[in-house]
Backbone as CSV, one residue per row, in Angstrom:
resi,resn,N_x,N_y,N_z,CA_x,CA_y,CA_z,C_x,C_y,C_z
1,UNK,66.382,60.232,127.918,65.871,59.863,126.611,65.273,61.065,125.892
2,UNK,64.669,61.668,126.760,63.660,62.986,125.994,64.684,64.251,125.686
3,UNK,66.049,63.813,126.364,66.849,65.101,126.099,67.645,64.511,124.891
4,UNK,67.955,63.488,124.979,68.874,62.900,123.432,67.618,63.023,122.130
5,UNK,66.476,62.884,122.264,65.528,63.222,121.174,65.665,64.922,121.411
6,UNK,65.467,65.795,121.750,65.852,67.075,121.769,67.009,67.420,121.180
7,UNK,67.942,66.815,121.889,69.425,66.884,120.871,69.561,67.051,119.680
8,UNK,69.178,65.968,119.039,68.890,65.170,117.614,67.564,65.887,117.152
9,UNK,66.809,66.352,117.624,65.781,67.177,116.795,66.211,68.677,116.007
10,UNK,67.224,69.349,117.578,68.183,70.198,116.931,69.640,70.242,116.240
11,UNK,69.649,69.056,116.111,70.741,68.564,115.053,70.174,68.468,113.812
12,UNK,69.127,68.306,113.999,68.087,67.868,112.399,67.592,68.952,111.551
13,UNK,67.458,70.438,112.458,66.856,71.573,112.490,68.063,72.325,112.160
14,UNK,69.459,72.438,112.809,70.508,72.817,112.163,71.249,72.450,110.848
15,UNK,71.140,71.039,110.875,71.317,70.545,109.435,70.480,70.899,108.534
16,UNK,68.999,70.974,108.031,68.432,71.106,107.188,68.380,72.486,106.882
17,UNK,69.374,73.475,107.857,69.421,75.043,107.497,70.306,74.868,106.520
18,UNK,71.579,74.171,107.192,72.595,74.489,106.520,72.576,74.005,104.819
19,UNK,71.553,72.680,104.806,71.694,72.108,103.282,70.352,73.018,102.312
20,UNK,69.851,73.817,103.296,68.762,74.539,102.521,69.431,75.527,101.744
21,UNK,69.456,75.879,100.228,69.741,76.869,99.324,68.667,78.283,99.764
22,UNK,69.759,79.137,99.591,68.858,80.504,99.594,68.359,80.800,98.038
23,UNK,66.991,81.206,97.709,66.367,81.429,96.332,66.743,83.063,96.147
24,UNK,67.472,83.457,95.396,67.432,84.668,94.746,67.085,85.280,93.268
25,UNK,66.399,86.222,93.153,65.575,86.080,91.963,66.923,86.557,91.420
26,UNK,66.514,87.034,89.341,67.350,87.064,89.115,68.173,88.785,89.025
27,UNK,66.574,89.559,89.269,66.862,90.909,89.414,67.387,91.501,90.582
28,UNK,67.273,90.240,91.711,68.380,90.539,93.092,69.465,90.583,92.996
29,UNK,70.079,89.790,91.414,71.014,89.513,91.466,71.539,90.184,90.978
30,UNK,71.261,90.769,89.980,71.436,92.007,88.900,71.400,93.444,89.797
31,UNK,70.768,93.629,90.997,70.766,94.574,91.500,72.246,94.797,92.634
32,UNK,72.235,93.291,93.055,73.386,93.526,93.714,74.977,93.430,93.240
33,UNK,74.616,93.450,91.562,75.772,92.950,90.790,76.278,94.517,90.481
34,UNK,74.903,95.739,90.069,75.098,96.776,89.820,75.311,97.844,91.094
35,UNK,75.270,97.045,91.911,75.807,97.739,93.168,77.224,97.631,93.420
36,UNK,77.296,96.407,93.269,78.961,96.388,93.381,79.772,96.853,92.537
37,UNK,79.317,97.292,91.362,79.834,97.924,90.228,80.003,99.449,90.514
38,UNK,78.795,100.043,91.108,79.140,101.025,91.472,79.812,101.256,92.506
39,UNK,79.763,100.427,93.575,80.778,100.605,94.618,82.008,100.583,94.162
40,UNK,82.431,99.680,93.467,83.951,99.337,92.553,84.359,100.785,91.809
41,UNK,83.380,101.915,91.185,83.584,103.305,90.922,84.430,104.196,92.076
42,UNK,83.716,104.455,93.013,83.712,104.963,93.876,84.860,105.052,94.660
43,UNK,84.935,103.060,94.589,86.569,103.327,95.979,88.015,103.420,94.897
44,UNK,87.170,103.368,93.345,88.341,103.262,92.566,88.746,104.994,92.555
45,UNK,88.211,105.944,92.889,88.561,107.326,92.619,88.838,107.616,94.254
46,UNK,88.247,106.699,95.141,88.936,107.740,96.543,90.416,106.748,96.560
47,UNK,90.874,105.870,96.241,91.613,104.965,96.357,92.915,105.820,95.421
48,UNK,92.537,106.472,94.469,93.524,107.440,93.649,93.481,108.348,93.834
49,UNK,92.602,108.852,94.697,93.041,110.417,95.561,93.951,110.410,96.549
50,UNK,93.446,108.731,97.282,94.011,108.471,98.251,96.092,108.204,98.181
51,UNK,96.293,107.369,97.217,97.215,107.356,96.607,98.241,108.537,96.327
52,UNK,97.650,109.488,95.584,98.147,110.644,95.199,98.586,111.425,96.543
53,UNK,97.692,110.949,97.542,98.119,112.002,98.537,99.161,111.656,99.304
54,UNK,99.337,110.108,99.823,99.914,109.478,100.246,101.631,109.424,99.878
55,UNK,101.587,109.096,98.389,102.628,109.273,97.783,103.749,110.694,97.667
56,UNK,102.459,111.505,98.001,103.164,113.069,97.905,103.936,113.292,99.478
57,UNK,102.633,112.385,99.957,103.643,112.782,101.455,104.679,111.591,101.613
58,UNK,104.713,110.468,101.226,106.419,109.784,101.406,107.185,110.523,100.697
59,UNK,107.145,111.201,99.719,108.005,112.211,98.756,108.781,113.176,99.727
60,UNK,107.996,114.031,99.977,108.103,114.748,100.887,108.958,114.449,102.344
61,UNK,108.892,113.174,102.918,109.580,112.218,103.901,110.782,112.058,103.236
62,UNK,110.897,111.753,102.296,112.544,111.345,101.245,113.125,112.586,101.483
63,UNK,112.562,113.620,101.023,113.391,114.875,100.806,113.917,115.197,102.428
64,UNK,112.928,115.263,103.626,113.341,115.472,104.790,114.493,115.124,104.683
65,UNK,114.309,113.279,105.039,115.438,112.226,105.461,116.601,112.856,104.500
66,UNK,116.608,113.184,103.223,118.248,113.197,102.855,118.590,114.490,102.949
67,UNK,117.742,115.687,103.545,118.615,116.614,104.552,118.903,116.034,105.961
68,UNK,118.164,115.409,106.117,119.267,114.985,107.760,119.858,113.751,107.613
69,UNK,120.330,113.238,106.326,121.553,112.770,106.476,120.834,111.508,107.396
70,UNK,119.887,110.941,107.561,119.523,109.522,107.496,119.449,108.315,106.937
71,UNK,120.419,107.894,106.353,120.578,106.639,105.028,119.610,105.695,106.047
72,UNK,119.167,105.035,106.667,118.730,104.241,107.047,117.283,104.259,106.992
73,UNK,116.760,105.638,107.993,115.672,105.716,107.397,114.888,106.461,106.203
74,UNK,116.053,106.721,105.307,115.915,107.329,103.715,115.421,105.775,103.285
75,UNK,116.366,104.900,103.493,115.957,103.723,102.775,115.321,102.718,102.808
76,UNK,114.344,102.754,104.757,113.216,102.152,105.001,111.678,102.862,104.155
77,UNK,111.906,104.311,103.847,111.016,104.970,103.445,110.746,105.164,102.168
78,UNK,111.840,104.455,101.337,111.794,104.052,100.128,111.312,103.210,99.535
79,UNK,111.464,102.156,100.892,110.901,100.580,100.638,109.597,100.640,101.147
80,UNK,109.431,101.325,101.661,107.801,101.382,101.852,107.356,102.198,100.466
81,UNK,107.679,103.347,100.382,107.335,103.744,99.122,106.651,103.200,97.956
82,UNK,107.940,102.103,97.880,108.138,101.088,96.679,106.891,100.053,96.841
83,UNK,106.516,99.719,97.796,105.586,98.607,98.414,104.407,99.044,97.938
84,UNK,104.336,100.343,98.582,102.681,100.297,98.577,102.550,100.831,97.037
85,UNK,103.481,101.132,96.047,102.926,101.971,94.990,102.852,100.556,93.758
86,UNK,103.757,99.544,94.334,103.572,97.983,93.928,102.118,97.682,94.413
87,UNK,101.832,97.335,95.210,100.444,96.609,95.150,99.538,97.620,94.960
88,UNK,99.378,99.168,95.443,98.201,99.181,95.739,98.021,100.465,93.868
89,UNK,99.080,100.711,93.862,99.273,101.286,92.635,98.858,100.470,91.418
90,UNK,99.787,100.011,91.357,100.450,98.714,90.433,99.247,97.731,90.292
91,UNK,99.098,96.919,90.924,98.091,95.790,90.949,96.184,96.116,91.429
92,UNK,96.078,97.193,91.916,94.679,97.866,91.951,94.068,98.937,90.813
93,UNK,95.266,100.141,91.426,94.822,101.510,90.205,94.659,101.147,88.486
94,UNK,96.157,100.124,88.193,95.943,100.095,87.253,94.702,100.153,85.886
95,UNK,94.126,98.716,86.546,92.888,98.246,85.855,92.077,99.153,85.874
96,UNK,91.678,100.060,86.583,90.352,100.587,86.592,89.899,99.896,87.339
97,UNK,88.117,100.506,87.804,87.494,100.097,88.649,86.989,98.436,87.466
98,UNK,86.241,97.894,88.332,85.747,96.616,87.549,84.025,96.735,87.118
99,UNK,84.144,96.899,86.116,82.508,97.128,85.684,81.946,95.952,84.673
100,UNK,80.671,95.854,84.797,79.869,94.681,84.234,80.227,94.868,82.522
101,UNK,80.700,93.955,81.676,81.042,93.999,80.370,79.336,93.680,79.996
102,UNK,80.117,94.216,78.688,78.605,94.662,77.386,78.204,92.867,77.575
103,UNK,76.584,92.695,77.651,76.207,91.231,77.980,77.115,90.118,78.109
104,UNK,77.537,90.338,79.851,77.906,89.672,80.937,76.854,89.683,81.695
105,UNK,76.391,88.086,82.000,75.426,87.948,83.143,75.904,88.741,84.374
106,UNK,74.374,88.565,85.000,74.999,89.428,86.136,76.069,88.368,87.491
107,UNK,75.496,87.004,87.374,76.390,86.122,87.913,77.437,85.706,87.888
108,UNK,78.110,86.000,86.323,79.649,86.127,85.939,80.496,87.174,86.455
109,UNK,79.527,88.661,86.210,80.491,89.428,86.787,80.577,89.244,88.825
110,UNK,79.676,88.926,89.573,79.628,88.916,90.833,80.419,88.082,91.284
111,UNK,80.792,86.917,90.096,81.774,85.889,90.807,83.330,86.318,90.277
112,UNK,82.982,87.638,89.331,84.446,88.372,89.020,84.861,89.188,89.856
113,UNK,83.925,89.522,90.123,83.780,90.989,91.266,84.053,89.995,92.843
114,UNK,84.229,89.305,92.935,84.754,88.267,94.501,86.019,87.664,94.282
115,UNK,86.318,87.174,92.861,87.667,86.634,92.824,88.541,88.560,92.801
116,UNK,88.369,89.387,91.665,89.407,90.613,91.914,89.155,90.828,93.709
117,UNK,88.219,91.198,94.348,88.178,91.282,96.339,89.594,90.491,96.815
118,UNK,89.294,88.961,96.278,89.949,88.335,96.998,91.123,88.074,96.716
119,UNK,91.405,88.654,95.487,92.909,88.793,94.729,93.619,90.051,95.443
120,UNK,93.114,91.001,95.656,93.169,92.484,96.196,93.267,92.409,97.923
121,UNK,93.023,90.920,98.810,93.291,90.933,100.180,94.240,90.337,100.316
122,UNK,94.528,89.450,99.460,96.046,88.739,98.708,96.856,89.595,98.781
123,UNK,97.101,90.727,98.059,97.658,91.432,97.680,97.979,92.314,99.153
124,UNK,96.964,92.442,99.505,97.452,93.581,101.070,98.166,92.434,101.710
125,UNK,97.621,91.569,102.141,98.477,90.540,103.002,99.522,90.565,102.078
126,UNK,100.282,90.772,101.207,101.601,90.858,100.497,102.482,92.041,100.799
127,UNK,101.994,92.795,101.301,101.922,94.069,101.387,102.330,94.272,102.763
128,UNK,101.736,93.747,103.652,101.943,93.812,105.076,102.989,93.068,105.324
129,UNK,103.371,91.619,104.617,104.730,90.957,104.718,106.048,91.743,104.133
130,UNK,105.624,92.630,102.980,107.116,93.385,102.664,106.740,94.493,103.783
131,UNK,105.820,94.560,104.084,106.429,95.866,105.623,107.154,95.346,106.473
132,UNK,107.084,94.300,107.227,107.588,93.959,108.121,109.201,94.578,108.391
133,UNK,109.848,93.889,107.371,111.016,94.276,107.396,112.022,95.730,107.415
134,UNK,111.002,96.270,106.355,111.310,98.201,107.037,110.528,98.838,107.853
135,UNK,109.420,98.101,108.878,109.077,98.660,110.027,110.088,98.012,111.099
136,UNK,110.798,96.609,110.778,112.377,96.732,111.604,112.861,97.468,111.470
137,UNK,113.789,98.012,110.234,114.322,98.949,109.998,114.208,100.009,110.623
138,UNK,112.950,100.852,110.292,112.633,101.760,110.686,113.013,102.347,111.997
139,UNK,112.551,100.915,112.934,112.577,101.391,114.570,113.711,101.344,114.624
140,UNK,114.553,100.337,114.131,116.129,100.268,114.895,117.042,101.481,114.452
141,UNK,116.333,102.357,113.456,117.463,103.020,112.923,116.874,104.274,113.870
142,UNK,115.358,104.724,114.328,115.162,105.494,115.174,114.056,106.435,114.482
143,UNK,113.014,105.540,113.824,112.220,106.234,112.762,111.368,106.567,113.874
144,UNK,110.623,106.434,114.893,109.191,106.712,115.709,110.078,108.105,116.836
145,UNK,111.489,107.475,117.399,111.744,108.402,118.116,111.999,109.884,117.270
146,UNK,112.437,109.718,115.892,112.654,110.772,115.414,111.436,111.628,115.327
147,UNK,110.234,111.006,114.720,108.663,111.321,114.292,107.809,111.768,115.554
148,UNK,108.314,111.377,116.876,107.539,111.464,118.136,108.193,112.980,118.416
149,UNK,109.619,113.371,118.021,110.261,114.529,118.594,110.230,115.563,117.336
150,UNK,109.823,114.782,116.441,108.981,116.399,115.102,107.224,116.634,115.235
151,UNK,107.047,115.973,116.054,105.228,116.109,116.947,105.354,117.190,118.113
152,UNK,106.363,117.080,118.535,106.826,117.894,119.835,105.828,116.597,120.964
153,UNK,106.482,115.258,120.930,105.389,114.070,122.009,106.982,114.538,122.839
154,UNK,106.891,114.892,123.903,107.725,114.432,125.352,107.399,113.116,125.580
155,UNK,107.201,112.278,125.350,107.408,110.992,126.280,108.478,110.354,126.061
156,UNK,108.943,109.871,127.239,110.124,108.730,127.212,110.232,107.336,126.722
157,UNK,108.904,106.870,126.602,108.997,105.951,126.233,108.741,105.746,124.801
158,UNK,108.349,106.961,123.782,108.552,107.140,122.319,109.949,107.949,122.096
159,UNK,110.480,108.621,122.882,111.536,109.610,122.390,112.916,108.518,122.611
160,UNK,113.152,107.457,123.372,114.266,106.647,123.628,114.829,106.169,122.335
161,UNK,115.567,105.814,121.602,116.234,104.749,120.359,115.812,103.477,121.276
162,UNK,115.613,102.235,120.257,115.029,101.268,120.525,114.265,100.648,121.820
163,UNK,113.146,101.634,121.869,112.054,101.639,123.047,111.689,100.460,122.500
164,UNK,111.045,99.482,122.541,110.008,98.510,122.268,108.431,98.519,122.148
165,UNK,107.848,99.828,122.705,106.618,99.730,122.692,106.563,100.050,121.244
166,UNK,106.922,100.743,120.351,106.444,101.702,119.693,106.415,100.056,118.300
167,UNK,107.437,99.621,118.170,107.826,98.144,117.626,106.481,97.283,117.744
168,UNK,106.135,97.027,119.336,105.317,95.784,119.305,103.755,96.367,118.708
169,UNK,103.462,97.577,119.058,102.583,98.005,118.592,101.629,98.043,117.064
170,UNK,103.160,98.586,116.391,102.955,98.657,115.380,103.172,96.947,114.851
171,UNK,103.715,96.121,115.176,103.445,94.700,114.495,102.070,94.161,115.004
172,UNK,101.715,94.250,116.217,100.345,93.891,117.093,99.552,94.854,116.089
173,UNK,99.502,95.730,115.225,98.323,96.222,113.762,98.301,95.275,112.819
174,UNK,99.854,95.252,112.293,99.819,94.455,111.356,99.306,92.723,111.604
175,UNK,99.947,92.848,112.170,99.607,91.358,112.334,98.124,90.520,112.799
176,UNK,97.183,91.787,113.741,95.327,92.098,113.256,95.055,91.935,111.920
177,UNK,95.678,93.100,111.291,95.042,93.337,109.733,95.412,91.904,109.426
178,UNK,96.664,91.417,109.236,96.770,89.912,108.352,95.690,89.255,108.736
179,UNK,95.449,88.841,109.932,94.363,87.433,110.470,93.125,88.542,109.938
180,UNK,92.453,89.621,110.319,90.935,90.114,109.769,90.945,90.052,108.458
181,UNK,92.424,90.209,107.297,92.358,90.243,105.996,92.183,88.382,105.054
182,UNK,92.551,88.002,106.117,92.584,86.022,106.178,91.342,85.875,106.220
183,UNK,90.625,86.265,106.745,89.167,85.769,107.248,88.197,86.699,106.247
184,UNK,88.419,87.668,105.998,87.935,88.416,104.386,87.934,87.304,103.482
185,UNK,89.377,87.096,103.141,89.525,86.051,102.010,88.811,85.035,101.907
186,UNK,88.809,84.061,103.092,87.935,83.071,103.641,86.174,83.527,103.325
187,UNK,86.069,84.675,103.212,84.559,84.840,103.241,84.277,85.053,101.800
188,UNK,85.210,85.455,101.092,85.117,85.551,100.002,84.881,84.646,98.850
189,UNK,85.836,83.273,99.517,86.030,82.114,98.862,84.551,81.243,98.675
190,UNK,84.008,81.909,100.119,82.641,80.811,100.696,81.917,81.975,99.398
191,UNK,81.620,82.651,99.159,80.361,83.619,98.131,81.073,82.901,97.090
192,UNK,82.143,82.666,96.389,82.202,81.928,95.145,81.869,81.263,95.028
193,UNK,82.090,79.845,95.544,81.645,78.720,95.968,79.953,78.718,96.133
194,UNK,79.452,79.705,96.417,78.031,79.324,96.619,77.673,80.187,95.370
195,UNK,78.165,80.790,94.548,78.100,81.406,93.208,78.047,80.159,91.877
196,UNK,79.030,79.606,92.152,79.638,78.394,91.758,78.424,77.401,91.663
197,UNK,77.972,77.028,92.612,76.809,75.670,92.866,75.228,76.254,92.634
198,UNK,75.518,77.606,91.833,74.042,78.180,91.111,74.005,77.895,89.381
């Protein structure tokens, strides 16, 4: 009896956390609205350095591949190319970073600043599904054994044509990032939602 009242006392004690609202003033809110604004600066210029650099080096990969006469992996490296300069180009760089408009509460922009996040993990998980298919590519045509033997790697089990480790590996990333980028989203959805019911 004294343990089912224990039970139910901490059932009562967990529930009334969960239905309790957190109070935030309104300059917490404003502070953490202008934080994210500036953070949104920041990854918007390493994100286009980042870009720039990235891009120079698949460039650079194209030119290799069509001296050695690789159509296969000329044209997995294209499609990656094409991918990432689609989402992360295309659908990020574009806009600019996201900054608080001339009197915008600070609660409008924070629940703007969580929907672009969660539009933008969307977008990678989009991103990781058009990889899939030219990281097939890639391996079957002999993209890791080629890349393992311009490293100078001796191993046999990267230098073989269609080894399997090098395959499961690289999908066992992707396929992390999807489920940790799922559960981003998911966390994201829950801060609107509690944005939402203020």
């Amino acid at each position: 009896m004294q343990k089912n009242n224990q039970e139910q006392s901490h059932e009562s004690l967990w529930k009334s956390q969960e239905d309790r609202s957190m109070h935030i003033t309104a300059e917490e809110v404003c502070a953490r609205a202008r934080g994210y604004e500036q953070e949104n600066v920041w990854t918007h210029w390493i994100m286009l350095g980042f870009t720039t650099l990235l891009v120079s080096w698949y460039v650079y990969e194209v030119y290799n591949l069509i001296s050695l006469h690789k159509p296969l992996l000329l044209a997995t490296t294209t499609w990656l190319l094409a991918t990432f300069c689609y989402v992360v180009a295309w659908r990020f760089l574009r806009n600019g970073p996201r900054r608080m408009r001339l009197a915008e509460p600070c609660l409008q922009f924070l629940k703007r600043e969580f929907e672009g996040k969660r539009q933008m993990t969307r977008a990678i998980r989009l991103l990781i599904l058009l990889l899939v298919p030219s990281v097939m590519v890639a391996w079957w045509g002999g993209g890791p054994a080629l890349s393992a033997r311009e490293m100078g790697i001796k191993s046999p089990y990267l230098l073989r044509l269609h080894e399997p480790v090098s395959l499961i590996v690289t999908m066992m990333v992707l396929v992390l990032i999807w489920f940790v980028l799922g559960n981003e989203a998911r966390k994201l959805e829950r801060e609107i939602e509690k944005l939402d019911s203020k």
